[in-house]
N, C-alpha and C positions, 0 to 999 in steps of 0.2 A: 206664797208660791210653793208648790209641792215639786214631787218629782216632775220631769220632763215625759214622764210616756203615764202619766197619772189618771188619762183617759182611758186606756188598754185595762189597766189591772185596778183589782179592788183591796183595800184592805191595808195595812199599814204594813212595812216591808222589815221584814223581822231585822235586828238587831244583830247576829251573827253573820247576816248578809249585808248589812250597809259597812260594817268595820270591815269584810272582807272584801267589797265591791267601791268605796269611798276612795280617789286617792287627793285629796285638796292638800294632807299636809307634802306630798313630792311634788303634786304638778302647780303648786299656787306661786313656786317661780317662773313659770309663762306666761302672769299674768300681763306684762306690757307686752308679748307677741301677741296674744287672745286678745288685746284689743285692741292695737295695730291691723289686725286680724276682723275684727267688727268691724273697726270706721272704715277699713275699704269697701268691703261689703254692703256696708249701708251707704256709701256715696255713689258704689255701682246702682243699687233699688231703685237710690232716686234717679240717677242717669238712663236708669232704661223704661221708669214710669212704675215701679211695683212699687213704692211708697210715695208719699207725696212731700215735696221739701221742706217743709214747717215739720212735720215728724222726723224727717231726716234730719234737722237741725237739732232736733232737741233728742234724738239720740246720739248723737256726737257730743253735745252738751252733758250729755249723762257718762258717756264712757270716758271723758274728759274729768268730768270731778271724779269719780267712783276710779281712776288710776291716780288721781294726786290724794284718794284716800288709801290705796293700798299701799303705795310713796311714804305716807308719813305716818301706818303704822293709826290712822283712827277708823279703818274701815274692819268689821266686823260680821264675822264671818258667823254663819245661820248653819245650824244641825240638819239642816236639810241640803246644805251644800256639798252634794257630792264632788266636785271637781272644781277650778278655777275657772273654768267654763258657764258653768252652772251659778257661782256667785255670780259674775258679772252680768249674768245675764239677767240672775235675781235684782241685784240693784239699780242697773238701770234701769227694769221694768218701776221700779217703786219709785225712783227719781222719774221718770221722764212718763211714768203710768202707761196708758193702752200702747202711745206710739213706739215703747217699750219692747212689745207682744212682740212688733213686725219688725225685729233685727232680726231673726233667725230664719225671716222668709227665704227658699230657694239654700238652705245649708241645712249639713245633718252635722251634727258633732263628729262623726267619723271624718269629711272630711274639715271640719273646724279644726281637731284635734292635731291632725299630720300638720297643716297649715304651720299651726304657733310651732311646734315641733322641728320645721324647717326652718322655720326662720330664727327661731334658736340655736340651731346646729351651726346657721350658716353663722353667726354672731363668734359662737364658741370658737370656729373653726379657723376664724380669723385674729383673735386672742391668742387661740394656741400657733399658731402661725409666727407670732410678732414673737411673742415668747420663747420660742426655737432660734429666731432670730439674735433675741439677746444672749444667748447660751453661747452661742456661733460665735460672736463676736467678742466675748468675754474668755474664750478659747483662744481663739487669732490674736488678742492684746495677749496674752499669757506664751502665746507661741512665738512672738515678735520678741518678748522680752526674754526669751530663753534665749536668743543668738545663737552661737555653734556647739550649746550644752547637751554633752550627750551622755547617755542613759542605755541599759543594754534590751536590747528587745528579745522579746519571749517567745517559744513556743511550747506548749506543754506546761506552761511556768517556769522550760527552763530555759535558763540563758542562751541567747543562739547567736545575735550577732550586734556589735553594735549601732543605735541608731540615733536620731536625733530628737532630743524631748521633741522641739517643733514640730518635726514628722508624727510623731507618737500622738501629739496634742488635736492635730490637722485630722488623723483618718478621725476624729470623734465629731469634728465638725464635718467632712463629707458625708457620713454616717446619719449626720442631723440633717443634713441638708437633702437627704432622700426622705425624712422624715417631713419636710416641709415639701418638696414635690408630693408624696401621698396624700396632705393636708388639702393643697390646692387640687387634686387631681378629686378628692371628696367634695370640695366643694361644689367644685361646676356639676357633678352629677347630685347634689344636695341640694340645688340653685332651681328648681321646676316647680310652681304652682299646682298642690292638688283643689285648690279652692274653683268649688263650683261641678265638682261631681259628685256633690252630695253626699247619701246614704251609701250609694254602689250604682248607682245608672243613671245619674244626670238628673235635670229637672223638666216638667212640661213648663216651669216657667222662662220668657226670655231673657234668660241671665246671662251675663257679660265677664266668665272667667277670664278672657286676655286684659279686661279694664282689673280688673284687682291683682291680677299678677306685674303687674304696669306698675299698677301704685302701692303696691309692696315691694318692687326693688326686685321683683324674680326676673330672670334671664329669657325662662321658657315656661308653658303650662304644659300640662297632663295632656297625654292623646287618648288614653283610655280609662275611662272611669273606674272599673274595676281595682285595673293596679294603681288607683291614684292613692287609694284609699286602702287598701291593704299592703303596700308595698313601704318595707322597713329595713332596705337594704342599706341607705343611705345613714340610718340607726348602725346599723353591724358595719358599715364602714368605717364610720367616726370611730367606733370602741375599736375597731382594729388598729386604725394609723395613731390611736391611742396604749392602745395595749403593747406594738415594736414599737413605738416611739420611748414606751415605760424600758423593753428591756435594753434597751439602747440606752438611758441613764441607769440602767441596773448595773450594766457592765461598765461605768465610767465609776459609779459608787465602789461594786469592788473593787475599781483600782485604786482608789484611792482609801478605802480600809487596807489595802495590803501597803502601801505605800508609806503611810504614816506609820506605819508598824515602828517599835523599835529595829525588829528583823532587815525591814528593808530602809526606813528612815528619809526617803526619797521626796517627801511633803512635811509643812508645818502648817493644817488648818488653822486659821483662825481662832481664838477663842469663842468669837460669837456664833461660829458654828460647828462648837462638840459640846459636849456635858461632861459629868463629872460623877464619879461615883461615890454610892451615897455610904458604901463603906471604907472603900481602896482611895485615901485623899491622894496619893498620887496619879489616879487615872485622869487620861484626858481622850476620851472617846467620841471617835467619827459617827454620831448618833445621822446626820443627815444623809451622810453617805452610804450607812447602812438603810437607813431608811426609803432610798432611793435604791436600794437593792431591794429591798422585803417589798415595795409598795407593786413593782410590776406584777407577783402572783396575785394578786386581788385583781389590777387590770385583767389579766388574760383569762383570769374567772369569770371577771364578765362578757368578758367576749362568748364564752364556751354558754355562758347563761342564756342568751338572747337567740344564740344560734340556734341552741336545744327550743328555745321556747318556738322559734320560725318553723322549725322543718317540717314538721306534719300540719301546717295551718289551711286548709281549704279558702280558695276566694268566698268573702272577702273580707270584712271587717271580723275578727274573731275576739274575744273580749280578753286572750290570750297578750295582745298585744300591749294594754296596759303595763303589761312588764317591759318595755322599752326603756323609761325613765330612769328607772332608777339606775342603771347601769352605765344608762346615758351620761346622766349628770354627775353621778361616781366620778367615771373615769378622768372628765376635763375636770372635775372639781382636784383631783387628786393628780393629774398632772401641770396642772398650773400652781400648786402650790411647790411639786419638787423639782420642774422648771427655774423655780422664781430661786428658792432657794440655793441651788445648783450652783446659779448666775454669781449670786452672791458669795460663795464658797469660792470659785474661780477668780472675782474679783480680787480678794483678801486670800489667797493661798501663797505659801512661800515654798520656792523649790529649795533642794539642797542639793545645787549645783554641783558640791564638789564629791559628797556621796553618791551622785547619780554617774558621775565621770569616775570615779574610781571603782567601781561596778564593772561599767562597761570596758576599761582597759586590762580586764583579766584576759593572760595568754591567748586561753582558748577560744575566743571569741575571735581570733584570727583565723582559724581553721580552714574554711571556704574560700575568704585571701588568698592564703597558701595554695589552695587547690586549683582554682584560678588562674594564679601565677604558673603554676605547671600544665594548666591549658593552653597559656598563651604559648608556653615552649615548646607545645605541639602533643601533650600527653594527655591521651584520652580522660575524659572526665572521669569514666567509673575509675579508672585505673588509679589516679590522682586521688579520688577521693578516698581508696580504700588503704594508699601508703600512708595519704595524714591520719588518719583512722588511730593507724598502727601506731606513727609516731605517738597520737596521743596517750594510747596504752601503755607506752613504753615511759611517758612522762610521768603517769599514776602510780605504774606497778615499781616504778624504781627513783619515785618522790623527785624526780628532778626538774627543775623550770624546764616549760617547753619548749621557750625562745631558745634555750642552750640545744633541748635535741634534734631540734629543726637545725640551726645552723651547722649541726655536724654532721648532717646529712650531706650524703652529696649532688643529692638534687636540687640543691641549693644554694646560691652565690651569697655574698657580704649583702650583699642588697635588700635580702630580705629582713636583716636587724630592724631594717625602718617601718618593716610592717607594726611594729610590737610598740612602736611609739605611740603617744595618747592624742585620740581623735584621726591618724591616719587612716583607720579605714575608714571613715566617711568621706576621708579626702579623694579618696582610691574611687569611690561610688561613681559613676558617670551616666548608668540607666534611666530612660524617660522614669520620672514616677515615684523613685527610692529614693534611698536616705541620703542622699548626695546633697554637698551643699548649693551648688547651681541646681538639680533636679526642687529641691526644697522651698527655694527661692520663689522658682516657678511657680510650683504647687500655691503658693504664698499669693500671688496674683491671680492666678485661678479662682480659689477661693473667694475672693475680695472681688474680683468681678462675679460670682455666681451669689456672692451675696447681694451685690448692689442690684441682680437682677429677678432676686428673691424677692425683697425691700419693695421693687417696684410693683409686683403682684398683691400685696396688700391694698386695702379698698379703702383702708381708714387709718 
């Protein structure tokens, strides 16, 4: 068997064009879509009369042995194969001979191609789906078991007020959990059949695209043949809800390289997940965590890659599109690995509770309290904010506890000593939402219901 269009052109196809035109080593992981992908196809031929059942039997028979050879690694792949496509369709022609010929009656590789493509996506998409799942949950065990441990929270990096690891731990899981609605929200638009519009305009034969999208598990089919088959948005969506889903553990990674630091010392990674340096024997370095930082600039290159490669493409099939793949299967291959990893890093992390609390009970980390409390006694916010302000200046420039130059204020009763006590301001918290210990609570079952209703979207 030669090439596929070997009747059009003469002559053997040069060599600098088969390496640059070939892609069987990226796309020959779709080979159980592509032939998922056949046997519907071939079961529709025989259903509407375009082949006759004894051929249709004994090309199922072929695409049945020829995937328990690609399974196990004895099937053997031919220099004339340019694609996963093109093998399969090579060997079942030599296994199953002429009735071989007639599986690719009424399809063109264009839309064969998007087919296995979709139904790979929609596979991946549900992997990475369950996956965000386990991260979520190995967060909320980690947040359960922090109880009223509290840690100062950031703006700028710098210290602003105090909060609770659990709250701290939580926004990364609501964070995730928009990551898993983008997921599902790609799916259902990833979930549409382009089989059975062919090259780009259909076929004069009577073929039965709603029977193969039926029996592939798609939701919906194509309404227009053009965009069945050139359309790759569904490609640039997945690498998107892949690439913010990357910087979403990019930014959990940094925190947790700043964390373990000796500087801040607020984490004890696991052994099984740092390394060690191969001069400095006393390093013990967040290689995963940084790794989940470095790995999202590769995601978002592919995003930028596919986009570039879409934008000027004319309907309809352009050959331009072969660059889909690799980006494709990049992205979930490299966010299921630092997903996985992640889970496991979270599992086995040890907080240091009592460094995170002795952090967060510095003076000034009451400031807002204070100003607060002189809202309540009827003094304008700006006005308020700008005497603690001062006080605080007055605490720097003449080295004295702050708690001491509040209290000698006289906007100030004995009452506020108890601001300065350790964990009172979250006690003080009462807003829907923040770091309060009832607000936290909440959040806590919020959570844990929006995951069970996550959980349930999953299809497998």
């Amino acid at each position: 068997m030669g090439t596929l269009w070997e009747g059009r052109m003469s002559g053997e196809t040069e060599e600098a064009l088969r390496a640059l035109n070939d892609s069987l080593q990226i796309d020959k992981r779709l080979y159980k879509e592509d032939i998922s992908g056949s046997a519907a196809h071939v079961q529709m031929l025989v259903s509407v009369g375009l082949i006759e059942e004894s051929d249709g039997k004994s090309i199922l028979e072929a695409l049945e042995a020829t995937e328990e050879e690609i399974s196990s690694g004895s099937f053997i792949f031919q220099i004339e194969d340019e694609d996963i496509h093109t093998a399969i369709e090579r060997r079942v022609t030599e296994i199953a001979g002429e009735a071989g010929a007639r599986m690719h009656t009424g399809r063109s590789r264009n839309d064969q191609v998007v087919t296995d493509l979709r139904l790979w996506t929609l596979r991946s998409l549900e992997e990475l789906g369950a996956l965000v799942i386990a991260l979520q949950k190995s967060l909320i065990d980690q947040a359960e078991k922090a109880g009223t441990t509290c840690m100062p929270g950031y703006t700028h990096l710098q210290q602003a007020q105090p909060i609770l690891l659990s709250h701290h731990l939580l926004a990364h899981v609501w964070a995730l959990a928009r990551d898993f609605d983008r997921i599902m929200e790609t799916r259902s638009r990833t979930d549409v059949s382009p089989l059975g519009a062919g090259a780009l305009a259909g076929s004069s034969l009577p073929i039965d695209p709603e029977m193969t999208a039926n029996s592939l598990g798609f939701s919906d089919i194509f309404k227009n043949s053009l965009d069945a088959v050139s359309d790759r948005d569904f490609v640039a969506e997945a690498i998107f809800v892949n690439s913010l889903l990357s910087v979403h553990l990019s930014r959990i990674g940094e925190e947790l390289v700043l964390w373990s630091s000796e500087e801040f010392g607020f984490v004890e990674i696991d052994d099984a997940y740092t390394t060690g340096s191969s001069m400095l024997p006393q390093k013990k370095n967040p290689d995963i965590a940084e790794l989940a930082r470095g790995k999202a600039g590769r995601l978002i290159g592919n995003l930028t890659g596919l986009l570039t490669v879409m934008k000027g493409l004319p309907l309809t099939y352009n050959k331009d599109l072969q660059e889909d793949k690799e980006p494709l299967f990049d992205s979930f291959d490299t966010n299921r690995l630092v997903l996985t990893a992640l889970t496991g890093l979270f599992d086995s992390v040890t907080f240091n509770e009592q460094k995170m609390t002795q952090a967060a009970d510095k003076p000034f980390s009451t400031a807002v309290d204070l100003a607060e409390y002189l809202v309540q006694k009827g003094m304008p916010f700006r006005e308020a904010h700008s005497l603690i302000g001062a006080l605080v200046k007055i605490s720097i420039e003449n080295q004295k506890d702050f708690s001491k130059v509040v209290l000698e204020d006289d906007n100030f009763g004995p009452e506020v000593e108890d601001f300065f006590k350790s964990g009172m301001s979250i006690k003080r918290r009462i807003s829907p939402g923040g770091s309060g210990l009832d607000a936290v609570e909440l959040q806590k079952k919020q959570i844990k219901k929006q995951l069970e209703i996550q959980t349930s979207m999953l299809r497998s």
